[in-house]
ZADORO-539129 format. One line per field, with one value per residue: residue number from 1; residue in three letters; y, x, z of N, C-alpha, C, O, CB in turn. Coordinates in steps of 0.2 Angstrom, whole numbers. Atoms other than C-alpha are relative to their C-alpha. Glycine has a CB too. Layout:
<sites>
pos: NUM, ...
code: ala, ...
n_Y: Y, ...
n_X: X, ...
n_Z: Z, ...
ca_Y: Y, ...
ca_X: X, ...
ca_Z: Z, ...
c_Y: Y, ...
c_X: X, ...
c_Z: Z, ...
o_Y: Y, ...
o_X: X, ...
o_Z: Z, ...
cb_Y: Y, ...
cb_X: X, ...
cb_Z: Z, ...
</sites>
This chain:
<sites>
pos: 1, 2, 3, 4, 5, 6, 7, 8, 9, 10, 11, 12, 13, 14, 15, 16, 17, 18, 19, 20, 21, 22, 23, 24, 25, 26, 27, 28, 29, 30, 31, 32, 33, 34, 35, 36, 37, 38, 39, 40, 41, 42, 43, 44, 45, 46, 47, 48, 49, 50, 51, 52, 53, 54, 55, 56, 57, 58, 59, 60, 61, 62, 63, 64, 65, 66, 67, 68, 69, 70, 71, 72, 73, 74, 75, 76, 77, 78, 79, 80, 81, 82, 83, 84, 85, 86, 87, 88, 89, 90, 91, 92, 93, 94, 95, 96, 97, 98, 99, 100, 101, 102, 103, 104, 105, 106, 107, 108, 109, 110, 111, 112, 113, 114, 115, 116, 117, 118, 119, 120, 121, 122, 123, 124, 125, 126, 127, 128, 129, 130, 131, 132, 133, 134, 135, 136, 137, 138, 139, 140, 141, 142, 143, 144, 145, 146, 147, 148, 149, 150, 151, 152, 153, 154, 155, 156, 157, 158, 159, 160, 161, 162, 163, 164, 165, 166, 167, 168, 169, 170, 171, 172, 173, 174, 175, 176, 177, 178, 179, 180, 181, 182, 183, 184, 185, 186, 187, 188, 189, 190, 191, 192, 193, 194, 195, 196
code: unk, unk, unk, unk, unk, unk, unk, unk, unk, unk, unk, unk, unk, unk, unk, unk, unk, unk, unk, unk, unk, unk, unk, unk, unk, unk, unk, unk, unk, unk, unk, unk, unk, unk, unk, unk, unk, unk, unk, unk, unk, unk, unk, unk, unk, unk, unk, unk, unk, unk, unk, unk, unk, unk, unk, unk, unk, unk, unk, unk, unk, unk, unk, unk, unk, unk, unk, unk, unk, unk, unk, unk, unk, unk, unk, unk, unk, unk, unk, unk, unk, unk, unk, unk, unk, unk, unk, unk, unk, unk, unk, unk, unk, unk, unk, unk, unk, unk, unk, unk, unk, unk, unk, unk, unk, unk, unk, unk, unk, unk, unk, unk, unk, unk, unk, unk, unk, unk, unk, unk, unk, unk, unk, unk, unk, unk, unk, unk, unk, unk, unk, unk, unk, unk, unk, unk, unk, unk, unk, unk, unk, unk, unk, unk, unk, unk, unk, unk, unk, unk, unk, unk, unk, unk, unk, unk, unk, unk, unk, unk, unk, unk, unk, unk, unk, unk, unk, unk, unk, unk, unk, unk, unk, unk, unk, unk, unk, unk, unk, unk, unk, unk, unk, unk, unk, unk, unk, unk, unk, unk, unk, unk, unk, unk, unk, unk
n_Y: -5, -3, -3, -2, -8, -5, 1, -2, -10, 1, 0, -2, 4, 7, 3, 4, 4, 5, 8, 3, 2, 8, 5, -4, -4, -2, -5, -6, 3, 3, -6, -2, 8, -4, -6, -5, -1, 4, 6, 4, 3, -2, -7, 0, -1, 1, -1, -1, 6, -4, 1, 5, 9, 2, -7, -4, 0, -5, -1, -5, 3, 2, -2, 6, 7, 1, 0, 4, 4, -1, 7, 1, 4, 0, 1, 7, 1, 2, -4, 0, -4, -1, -4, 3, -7, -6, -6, -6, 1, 1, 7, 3, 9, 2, 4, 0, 0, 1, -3, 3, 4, -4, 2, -3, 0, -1, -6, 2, -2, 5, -4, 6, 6, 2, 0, -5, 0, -5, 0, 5, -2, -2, -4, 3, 0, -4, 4, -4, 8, -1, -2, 7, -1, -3, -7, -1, -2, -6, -7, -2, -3, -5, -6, -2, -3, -8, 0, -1, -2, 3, 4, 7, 6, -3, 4, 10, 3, 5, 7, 5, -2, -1, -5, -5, -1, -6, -8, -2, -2, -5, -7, -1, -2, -6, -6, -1, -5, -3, -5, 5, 3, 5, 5, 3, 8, 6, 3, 1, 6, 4, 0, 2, 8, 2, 0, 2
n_X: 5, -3, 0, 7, 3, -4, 0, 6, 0, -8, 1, 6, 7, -2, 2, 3, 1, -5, 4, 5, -6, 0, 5, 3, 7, 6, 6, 0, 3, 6, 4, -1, 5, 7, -3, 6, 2, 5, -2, -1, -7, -2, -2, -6, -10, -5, -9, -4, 1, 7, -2, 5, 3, 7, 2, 7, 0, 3, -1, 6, 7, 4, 9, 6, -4, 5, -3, -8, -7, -9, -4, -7, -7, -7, -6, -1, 6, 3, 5, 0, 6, 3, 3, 8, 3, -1, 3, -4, -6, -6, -1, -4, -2, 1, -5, -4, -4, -7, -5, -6, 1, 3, 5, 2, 9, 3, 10, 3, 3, 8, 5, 4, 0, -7, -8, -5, -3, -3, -3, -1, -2, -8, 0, -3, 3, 0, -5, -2, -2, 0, -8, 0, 2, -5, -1, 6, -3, -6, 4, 1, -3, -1, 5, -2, -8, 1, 3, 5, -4, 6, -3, -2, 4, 0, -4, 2, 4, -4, -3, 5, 3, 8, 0, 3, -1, -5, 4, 2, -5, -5, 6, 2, -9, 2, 1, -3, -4, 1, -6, -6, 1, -1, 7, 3, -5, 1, 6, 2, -3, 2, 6, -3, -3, 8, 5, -4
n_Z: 1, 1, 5, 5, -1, 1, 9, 1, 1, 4, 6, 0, 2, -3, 3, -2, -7, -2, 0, 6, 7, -1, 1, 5, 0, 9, -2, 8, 8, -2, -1, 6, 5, 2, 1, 0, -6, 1, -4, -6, 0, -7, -3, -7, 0, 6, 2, -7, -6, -6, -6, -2, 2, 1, 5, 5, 6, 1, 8, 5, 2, 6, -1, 1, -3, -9, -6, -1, -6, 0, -2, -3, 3, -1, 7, 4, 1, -8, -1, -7, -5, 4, -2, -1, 6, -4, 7, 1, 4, -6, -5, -6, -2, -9, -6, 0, 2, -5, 0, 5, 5, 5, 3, 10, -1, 5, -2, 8, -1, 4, 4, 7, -2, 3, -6, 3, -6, 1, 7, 2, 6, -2, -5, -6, -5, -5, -7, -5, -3, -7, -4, -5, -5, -1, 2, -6, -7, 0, 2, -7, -2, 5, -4, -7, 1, 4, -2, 7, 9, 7, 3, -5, 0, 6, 4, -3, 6, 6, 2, 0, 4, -2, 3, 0, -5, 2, 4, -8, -3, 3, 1, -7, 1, 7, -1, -6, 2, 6, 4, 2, 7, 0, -1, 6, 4, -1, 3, 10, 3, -4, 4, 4, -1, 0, 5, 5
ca_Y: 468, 480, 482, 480, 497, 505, 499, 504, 524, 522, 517, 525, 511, 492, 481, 463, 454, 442, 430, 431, 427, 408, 403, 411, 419, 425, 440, 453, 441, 435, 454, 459, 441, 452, 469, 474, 479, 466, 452, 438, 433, 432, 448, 444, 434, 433, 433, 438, 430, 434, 435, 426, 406, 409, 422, 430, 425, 441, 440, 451, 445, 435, 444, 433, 419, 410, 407, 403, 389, 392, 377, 378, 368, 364, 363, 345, 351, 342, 351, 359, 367, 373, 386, 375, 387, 407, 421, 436, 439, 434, 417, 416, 398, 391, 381, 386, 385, 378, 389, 390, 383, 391, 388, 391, 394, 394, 404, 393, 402, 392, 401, 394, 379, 380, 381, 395, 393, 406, 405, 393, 391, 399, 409, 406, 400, 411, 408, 415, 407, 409, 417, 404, 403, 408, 425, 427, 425, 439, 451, 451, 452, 466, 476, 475, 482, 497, 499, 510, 512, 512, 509, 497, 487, 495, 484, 467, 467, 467, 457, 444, 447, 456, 468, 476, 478, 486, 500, 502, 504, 516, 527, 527, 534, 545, 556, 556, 565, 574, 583, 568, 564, 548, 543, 546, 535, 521, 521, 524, 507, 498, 502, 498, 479, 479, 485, 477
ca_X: 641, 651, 659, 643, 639, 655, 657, 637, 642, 660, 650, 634, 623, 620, 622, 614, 608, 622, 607, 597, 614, 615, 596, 589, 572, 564, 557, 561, 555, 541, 536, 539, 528, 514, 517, 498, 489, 476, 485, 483, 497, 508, 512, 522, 533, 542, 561, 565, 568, 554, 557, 540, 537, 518, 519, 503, 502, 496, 491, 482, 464, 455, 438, 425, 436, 423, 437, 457, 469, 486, 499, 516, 532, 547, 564, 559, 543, 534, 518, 519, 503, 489, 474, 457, 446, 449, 437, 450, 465, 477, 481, 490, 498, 491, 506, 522, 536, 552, 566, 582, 571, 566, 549, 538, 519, 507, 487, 475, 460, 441, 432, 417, 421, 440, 457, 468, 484, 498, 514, 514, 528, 538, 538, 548, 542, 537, 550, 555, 564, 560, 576, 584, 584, 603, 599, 583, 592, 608, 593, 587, 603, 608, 592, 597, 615, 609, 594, 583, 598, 588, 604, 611, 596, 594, 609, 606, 591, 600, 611, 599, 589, 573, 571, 556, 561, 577, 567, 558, 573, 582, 565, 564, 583, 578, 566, 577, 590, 582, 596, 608, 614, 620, 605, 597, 608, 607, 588, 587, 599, 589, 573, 581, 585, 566, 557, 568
ca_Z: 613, 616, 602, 591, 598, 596, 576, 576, 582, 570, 555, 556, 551, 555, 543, 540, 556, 563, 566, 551, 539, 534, 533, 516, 522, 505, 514, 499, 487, 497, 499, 482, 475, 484, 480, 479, 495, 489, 490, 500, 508, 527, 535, 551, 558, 540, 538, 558, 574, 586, 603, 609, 609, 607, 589, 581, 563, 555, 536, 520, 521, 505, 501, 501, 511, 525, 535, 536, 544, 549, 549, 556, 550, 557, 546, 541, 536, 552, 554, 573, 576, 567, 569, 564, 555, 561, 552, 558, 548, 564, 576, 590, 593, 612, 614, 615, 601, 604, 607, 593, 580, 562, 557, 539, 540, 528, 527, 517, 515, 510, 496, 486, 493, 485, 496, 492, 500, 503, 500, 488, 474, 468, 481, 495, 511, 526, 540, 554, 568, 588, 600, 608, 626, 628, 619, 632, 647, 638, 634, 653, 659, 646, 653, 671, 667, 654, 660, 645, 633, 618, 609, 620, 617, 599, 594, 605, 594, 578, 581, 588, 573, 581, 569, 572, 590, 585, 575, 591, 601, 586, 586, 604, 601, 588, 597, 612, 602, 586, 582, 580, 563, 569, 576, 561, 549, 562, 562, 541, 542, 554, 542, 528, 533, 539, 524, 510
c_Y: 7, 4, 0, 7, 5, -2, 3, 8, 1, 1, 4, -3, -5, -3, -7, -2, -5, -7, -2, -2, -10, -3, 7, 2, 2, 6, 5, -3, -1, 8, 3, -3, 4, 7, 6, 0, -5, -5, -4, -2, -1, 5, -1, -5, -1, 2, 3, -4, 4, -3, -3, -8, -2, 6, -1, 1, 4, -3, 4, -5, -1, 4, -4, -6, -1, 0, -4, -6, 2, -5, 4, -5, 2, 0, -7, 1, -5, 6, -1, 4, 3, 4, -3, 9, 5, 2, 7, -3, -1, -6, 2, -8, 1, -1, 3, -2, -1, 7, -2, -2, 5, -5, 3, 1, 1, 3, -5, 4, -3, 7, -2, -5, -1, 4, 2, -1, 5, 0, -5, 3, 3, 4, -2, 2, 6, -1, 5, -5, 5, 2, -6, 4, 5, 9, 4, 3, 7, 7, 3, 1, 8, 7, 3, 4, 7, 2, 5, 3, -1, -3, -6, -6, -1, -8, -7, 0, -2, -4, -6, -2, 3, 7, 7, 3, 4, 6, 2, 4, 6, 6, 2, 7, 8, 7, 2, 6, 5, 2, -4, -5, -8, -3, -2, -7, -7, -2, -1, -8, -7, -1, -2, -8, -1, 0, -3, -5
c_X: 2, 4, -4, -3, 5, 0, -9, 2, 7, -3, -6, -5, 0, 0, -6, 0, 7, -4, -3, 5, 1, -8, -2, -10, -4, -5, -1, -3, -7, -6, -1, -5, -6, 0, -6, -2, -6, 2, -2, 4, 3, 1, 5, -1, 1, 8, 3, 0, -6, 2, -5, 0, -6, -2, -9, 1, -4, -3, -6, -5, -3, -6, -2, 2, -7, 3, 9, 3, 7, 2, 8, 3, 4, 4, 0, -6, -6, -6, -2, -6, -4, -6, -7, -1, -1, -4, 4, 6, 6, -3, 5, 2, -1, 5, 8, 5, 8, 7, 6, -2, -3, -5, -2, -5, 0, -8, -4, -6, -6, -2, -4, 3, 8, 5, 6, 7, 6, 5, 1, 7, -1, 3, 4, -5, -1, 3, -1, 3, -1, 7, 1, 1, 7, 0, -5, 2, 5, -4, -2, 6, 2, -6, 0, 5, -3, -4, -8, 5, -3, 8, 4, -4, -1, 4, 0, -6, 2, 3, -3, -4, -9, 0, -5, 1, 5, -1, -3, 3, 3, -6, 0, 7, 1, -1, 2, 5, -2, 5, 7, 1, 2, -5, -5, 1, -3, -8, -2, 2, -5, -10, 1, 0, -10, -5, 2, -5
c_Z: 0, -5, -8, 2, -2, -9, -2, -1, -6, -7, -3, -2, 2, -7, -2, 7, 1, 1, -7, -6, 2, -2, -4, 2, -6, 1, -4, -3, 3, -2, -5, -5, 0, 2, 1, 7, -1, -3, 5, 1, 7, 1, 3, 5, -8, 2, 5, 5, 3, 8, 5, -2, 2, -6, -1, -8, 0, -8, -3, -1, -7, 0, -3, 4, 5, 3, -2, 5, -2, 0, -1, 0, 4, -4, -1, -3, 2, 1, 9, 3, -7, 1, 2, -4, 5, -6, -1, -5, 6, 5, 5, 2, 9, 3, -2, -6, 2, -3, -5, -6, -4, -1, -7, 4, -5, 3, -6, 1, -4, -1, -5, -1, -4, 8, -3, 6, -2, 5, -3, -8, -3, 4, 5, 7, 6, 5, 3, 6, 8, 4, 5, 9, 3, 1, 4, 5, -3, 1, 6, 4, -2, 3, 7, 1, -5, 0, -7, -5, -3, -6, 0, -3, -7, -5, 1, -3, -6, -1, 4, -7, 0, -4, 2, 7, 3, -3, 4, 4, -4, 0, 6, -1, -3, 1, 4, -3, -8, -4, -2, -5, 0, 1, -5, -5, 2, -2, -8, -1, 3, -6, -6, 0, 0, -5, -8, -4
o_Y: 11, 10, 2, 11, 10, 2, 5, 12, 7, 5, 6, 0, -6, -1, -6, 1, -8, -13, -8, -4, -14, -8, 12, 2, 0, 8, 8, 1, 2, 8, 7, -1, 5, 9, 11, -5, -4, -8, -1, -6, -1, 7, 1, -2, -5, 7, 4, -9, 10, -8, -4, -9, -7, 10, -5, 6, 5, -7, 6, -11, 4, 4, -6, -11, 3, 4, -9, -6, 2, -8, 7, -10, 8, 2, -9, -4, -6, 12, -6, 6, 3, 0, -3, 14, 4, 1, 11, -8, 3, -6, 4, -11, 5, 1, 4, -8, 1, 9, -8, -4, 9, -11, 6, 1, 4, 4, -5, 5, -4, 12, -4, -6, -7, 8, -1, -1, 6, 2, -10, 9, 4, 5, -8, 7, 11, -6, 10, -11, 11, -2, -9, 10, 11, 13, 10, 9, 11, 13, 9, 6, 13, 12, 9, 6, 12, 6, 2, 8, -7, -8, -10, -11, -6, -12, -12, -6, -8, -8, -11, -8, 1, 12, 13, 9, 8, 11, 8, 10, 11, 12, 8, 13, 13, 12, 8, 12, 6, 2, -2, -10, -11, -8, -7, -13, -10, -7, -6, -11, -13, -6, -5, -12, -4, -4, -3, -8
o_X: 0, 4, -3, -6, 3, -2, -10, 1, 8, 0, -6, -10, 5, -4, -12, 4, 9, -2, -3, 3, 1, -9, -2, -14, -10, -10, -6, -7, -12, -12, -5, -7, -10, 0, -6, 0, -11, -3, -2, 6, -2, 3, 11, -4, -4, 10, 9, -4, -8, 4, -2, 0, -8, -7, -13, 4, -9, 1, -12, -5, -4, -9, 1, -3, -10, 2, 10, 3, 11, -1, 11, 0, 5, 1, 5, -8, -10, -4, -5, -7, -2, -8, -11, 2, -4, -3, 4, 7, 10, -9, 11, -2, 1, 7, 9, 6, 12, 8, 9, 3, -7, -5, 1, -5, 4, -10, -4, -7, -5, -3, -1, 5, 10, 4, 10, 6, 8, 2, 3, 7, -7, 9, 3, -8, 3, 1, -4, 3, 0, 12, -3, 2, 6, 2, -4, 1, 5, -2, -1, 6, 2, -5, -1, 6, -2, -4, -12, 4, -4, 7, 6, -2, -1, 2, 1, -6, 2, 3, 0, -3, -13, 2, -3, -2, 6, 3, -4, 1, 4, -5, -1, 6, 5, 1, 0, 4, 2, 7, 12, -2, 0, -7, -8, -2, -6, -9, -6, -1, -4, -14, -4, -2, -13, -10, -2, -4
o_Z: -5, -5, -13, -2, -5, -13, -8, -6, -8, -11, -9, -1, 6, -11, 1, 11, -4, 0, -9, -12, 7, -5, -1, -2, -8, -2, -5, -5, 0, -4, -4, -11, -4, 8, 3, 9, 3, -6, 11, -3, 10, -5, 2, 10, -10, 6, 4, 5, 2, 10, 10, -8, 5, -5, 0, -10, 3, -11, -1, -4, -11, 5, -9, 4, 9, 8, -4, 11, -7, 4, -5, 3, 6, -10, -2, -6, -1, 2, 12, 9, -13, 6, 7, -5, 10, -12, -6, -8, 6, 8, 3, 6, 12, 9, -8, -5, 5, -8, -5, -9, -2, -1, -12, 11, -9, 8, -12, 7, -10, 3, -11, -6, -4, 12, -7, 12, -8, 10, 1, -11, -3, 2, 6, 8, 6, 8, 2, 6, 9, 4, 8, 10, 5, 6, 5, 6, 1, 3, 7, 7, 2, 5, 8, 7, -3, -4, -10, -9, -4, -10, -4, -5, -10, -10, -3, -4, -8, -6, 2, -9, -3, -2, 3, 8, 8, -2, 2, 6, 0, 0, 7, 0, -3, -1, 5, -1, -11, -10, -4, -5, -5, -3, -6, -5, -2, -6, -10, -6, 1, -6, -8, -5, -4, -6, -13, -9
cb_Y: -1, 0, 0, -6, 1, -1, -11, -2, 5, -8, -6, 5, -1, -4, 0, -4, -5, 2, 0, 7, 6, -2, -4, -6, 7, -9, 3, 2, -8, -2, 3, -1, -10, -2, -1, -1, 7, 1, 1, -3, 5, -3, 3, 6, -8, 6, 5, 5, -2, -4, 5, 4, -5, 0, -1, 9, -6, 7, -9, 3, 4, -8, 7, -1, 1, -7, -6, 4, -10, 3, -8, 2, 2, -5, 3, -9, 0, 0, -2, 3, 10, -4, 6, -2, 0, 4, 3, 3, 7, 9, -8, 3, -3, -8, -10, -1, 4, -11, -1, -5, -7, 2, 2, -6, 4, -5, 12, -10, 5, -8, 6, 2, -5, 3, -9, 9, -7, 5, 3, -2, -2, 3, 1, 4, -5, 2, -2, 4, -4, -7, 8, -6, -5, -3, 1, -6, -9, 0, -1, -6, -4, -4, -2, -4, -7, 2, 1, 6, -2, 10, 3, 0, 0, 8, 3, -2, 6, 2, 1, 1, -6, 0, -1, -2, -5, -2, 1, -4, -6, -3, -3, -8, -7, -2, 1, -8, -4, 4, 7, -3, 4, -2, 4, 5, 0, 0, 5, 5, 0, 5, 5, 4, -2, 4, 8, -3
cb_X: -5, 0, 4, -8, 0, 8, 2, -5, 3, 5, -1, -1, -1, -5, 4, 3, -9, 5, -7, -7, 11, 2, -5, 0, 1, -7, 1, 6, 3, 2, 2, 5, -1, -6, 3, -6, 0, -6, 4, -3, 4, 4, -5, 0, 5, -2, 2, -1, 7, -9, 3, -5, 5, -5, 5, 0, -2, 5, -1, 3, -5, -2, -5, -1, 9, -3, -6, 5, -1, 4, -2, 1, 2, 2, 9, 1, 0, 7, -6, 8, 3, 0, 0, -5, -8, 8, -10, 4, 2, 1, 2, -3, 10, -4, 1, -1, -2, 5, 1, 3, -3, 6, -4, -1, -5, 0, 0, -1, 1, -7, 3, 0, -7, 2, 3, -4, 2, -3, 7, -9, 2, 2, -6, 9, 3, -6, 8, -6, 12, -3, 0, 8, -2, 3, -1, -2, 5, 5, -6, -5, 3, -3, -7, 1, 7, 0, 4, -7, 6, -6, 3, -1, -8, 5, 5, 0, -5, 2, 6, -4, 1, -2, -1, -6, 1, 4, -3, 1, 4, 4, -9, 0, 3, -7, -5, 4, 7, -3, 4, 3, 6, 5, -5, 1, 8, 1, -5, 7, 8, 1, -3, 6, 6, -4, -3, 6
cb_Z: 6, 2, 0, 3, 8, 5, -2, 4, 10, 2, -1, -3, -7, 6, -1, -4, -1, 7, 6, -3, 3, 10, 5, -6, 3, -2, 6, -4, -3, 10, 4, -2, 4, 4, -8, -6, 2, -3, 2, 1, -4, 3, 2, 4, 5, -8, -5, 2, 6, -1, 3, -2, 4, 7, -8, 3, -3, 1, -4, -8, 3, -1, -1, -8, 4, 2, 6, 3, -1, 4, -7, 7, -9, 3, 2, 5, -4, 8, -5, 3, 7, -2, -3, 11, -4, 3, 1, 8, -7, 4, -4, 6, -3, 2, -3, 4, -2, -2, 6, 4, 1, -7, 5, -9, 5, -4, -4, -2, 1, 6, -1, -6, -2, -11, 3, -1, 2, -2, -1, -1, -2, -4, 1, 2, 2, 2, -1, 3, -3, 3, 5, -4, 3, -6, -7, 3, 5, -7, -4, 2, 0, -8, 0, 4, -5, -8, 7, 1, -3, -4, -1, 9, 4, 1, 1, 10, -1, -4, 3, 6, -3, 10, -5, -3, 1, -5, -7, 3, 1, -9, -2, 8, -7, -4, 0, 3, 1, 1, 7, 5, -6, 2, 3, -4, 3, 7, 0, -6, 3, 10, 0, -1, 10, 5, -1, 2
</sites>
């Protein structure tokens, strides 16, 4: 960890996640396929880990849809949960998500009696994968030892792969010190990874 920190102040930026390298996400593309703000499509989790094992499927709302279901895949494509008909554009799974494992989801949304579903090829799947427990228990240690380093935690975000958690931490960071060009940087790199 530590020297994830020191090669972070050395370089001025972060690069790729060390978690998210290895499984292809598709979150640029994904987010590029829907480019217009009227789109329907997933929003979040895509293409990071999440540090909850009961996420909040967000997605861009169909107009005119009656109502959505969500369905959650494992990596064999095993269907591990699923919403039933929701009329908000956002679910929360009941049960619990295992730990360590990349999931997909999809959004199908019933309109005039047809079943729009999204992402559908060519498109790459919506993934994301749950923190495993390992990285759980380091984080809670990690907070009791630096206690509100924002860069401390800053960086044990990206490198777990919790991005948006990391631009949190680099903002918290940010307005702490205004006046510091490294700070900046870091944040610019940390947003950069996120909005790609």
């Amino acid at each position: 960890m530590k020297e994830s920190i020191e090669r972070a102040l050395v370089t001025h930026r972060l690069g790729a996640s060390p978690a998210l390298q290895g499984w292809a996400t598709g979150a640029g593309k994904l987010r590029s396929g829907f480019s217009t703000a009227s789109t329907f499509a997933p929003l979040e989790p895509v293409g990071v880990v999440i540090e909850t094992d009961r996420p909040t499927f967000r997605w861009r709302s169909l107009e005119g849809a009656q109502h959505y279901i969500v369905t959650v895949f494992d990596a064999k494509l095993r269907q591990v949960a699923s919403s039933g008909p929701v009329t908000q554009s956002e679910w929360t799974v009941p049960n619990a998500l295992q730990r360590g494992v990349t999931y997909s989801w999809q959004i199908t949304a019933v309109k005039d009696g047809e079943t729009i579903v999204s992402p559908k090829p060519p498109l790459p799947e919506a993934r994301f994968r749950v923190l495993d427990q390992h990285a759980v228990n380091a984080m809670a240690t990690l907070r009791l030892s630096v206690g509100t380093s924002h860069l401390a935690m800053g960086v044990f975000y990206w490198k777990h792969g919790l991005l948006a958690d990391a631009e949190r931490e680099f903002q918290a960071l940010a307005n702490a010190n205004p006046d510091s060009s490294v700070v900046k940087e870091l944040l610019a790199s940390i947003k950069s990874l996120r909005h790609r």
